[in-house]
C-alpha positions in Angstrom: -2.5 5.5 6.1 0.3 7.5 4.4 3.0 6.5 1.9 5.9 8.2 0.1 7.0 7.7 -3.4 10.1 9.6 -4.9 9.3 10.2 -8.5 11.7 11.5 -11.1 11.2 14.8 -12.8 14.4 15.7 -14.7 17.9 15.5 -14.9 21.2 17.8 -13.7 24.0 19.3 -16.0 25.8 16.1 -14.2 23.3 13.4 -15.5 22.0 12.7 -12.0 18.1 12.1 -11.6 16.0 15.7 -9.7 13.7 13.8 -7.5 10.6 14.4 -5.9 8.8 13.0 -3.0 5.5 13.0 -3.0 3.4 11.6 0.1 -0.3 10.0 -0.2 -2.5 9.6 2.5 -5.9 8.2 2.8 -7.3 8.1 5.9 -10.7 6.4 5.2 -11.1 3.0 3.9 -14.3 2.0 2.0 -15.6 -1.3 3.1 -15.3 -2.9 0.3 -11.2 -2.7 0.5 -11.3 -4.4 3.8 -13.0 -7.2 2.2 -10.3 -7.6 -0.8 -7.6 -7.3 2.1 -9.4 -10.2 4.3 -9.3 -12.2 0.9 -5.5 -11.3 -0.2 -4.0 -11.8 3.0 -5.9 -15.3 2.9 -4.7 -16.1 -0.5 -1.5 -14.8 -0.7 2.2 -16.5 1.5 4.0 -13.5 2.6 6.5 -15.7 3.7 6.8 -16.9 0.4 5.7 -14.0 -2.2 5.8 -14.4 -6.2 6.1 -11.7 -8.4 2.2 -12.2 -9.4 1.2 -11.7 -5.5 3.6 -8.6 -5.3 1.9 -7.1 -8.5 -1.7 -7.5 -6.9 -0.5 -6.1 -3.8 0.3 -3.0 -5.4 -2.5 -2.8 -7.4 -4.6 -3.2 -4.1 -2.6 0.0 -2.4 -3.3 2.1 -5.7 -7.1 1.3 -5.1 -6.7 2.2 -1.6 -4.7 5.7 -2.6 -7.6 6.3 -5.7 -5.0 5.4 -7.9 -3.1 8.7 -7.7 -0.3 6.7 -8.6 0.0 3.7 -10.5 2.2 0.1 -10.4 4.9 1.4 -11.9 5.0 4.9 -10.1 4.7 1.9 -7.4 7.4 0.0 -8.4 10.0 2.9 -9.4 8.9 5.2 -6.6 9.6 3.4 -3.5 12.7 1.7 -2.2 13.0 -1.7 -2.6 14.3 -2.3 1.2 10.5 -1.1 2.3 8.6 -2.4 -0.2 7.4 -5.7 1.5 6.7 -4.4 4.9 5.2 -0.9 3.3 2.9 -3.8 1.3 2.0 -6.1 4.7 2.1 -2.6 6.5 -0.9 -1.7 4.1 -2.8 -4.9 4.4 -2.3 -5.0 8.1 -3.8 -1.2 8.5 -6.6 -1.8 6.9 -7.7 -5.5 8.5 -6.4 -4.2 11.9 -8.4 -0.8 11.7 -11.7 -2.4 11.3 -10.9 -5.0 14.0 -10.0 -2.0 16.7 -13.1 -0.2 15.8 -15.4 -3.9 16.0 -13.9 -4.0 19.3 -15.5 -0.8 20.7 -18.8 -2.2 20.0 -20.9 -3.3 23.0 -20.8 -7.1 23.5 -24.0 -9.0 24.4 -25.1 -10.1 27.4 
């Protein structure tokens, strides 16, 4: 799984923000994330999200990323046209992931 965040480091002699983009990746998933993300995308409408669901969704994706960036790096950092699929993207990787690797297991006869 891999995101990008554009964090602010200074300003120009014009006022304009000097951006950064910095992308995380974490490519293994700890069991005990893909029980939270059974349990959130049980609990929580994505047809309908609050602002509380939203905020525990991106505390979820800083677990997953070790917290190398926090909600409001989150929040400030990514572009608000991708932040709900980037959030169901997240949720869907992780339950989907585990589901594709279950399904390489032998069945029994």
């Amino acid at each position: 799984m891999e995101i990008q965040l554009e964090f602010v480091t200074g300003q120009n002699e014009d006022g304009e923000d000097i951006t950064i983009v910095k992308t995380f990746v974490n490519n293994k998933v700890k069991s005990r994330v893909l029980r939270e993300a059974v349990d959130l995308n049980s609990k929580i409408d994505f047809n309908d999200l609050k602002g509380t669901d939203m905020d525990t969704l991106v505390d979820f994706t800083c677990n997953i990323y070790k917290n190398k960036f926090n909600r409001d790096e989150f929040y400030d950092g990514l572009d608000a046209s991708k932040m709900i699929d980037t959030l169901t993207n997240i949720i869907e990787d992780v339950v989907n992931g585990a589901e594709n690797r279950l399904a390489t297991f032998p069945k029994e006869q």
